[in-house]
C-alpha positions as CSV (number, residue, x, y, z in Angstrom):
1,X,19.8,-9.1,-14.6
2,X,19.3,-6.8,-17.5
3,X,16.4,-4.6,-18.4
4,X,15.7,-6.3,-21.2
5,X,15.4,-9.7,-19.1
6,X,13.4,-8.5,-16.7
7,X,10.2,-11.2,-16.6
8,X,7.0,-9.8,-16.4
9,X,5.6,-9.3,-13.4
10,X,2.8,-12.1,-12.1
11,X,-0.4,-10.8,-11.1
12,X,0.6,-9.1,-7.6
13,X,-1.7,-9.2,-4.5
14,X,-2.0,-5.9,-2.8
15,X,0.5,-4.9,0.1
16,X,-0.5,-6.8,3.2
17,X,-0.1,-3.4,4.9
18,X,-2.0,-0.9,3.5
19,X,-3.0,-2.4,0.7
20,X,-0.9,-0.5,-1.8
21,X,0.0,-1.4,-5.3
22,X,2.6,-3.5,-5.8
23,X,5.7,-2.5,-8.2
24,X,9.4,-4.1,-9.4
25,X,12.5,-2.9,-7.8
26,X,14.4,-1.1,-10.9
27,X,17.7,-1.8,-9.2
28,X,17.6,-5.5,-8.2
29,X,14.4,-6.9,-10.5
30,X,14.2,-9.1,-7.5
31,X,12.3,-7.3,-5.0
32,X,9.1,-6.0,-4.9
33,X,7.7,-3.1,-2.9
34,X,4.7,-1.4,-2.3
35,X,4.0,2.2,-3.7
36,X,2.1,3.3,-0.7
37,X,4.0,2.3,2.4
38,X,7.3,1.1,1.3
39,X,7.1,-2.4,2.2
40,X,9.4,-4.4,0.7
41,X,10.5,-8.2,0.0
42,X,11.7,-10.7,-2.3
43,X,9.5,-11.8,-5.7
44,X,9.1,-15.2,-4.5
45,X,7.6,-13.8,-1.0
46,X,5.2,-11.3,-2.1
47,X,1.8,-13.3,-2.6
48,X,3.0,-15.7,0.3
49,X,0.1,-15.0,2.9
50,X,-0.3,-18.2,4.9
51,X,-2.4,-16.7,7.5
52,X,-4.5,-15.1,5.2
53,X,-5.1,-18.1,2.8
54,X,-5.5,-20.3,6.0
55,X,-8.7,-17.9,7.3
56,X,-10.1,-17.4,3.9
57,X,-10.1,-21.4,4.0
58,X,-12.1,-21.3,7.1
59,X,-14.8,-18.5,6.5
60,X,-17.6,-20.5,4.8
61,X,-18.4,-19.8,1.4
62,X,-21.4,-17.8,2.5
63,X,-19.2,-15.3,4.3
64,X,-16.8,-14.3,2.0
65,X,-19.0,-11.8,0.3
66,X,-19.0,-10.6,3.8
67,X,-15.7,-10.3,3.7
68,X,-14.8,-8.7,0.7
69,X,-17.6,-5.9,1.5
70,X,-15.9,-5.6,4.8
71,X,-12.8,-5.4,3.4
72,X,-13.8,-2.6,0.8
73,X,-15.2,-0.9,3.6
74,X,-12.2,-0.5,5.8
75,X,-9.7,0.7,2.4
76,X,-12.3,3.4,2.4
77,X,-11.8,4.6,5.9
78,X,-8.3,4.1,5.7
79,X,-8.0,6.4,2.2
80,X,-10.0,9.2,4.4
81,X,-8.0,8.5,7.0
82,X,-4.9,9.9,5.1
83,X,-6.9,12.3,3.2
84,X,-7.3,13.4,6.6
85,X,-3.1,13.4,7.8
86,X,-2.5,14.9,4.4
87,X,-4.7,18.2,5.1
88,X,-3.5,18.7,8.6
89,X,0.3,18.5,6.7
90,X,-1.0,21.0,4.5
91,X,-2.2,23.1,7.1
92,X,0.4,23.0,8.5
93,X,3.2,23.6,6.0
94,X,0.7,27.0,5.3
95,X,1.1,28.2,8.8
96,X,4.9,27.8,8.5
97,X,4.9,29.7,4.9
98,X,3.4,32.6,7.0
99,X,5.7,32.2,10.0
100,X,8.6,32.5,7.7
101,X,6.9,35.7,5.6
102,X,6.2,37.4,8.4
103,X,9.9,36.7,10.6
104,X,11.1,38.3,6.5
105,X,9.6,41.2,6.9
């Protein structure tokens, strides 16, 4: 498949992972993958989410706002969460920059 056949992309649920953005596979056109994690799968298979669809079918309608505010409230804790990993890299990478000055000198 050619670039310029490429189709547009439907609207794309998040990655059932992390939650990451979705994006096309520049190399296939047939896979999709998240941005985040690196999950990856077919076109046809990304917005498949049986489970999910079947428990969103069997929270009442007036528990879904629940949901959703539950939901917002865990991608929160998870973004700190790796704000949180990606300081302690950075701290670390800075303790190795002034291992490596120091064993220079």
């Amino acid at each position: 498949m050619s670039r310029a056949s490429a189709k547009a992309l439907p609207e794309m649920k998040p990655c059932p992972f992390c939650g990451g953005e979705a994006a096309q596979s520049m190399v296939t056109f047939l896979d999709i993958y998240c941005v985040a994690c690196g999950a990856r799968t077919e076109l046809s298979n990304w917005n498949t989410r049986p489970l999910e669809d079947a428990l969103r079918a069997a929270v009442p309608p007036d528990l879904s706002g629940e949901v959703e505010r539950l939901r917002g409230l865990l991608v929160r804790v998870l973004d700190v969460n790796k704000s949180a990993r990606l300081t302690e890299v950075a701290n670390r990478l800075d303790l190795l920059c002034t291992d490596i000055r120091e064993a220079l000198k």
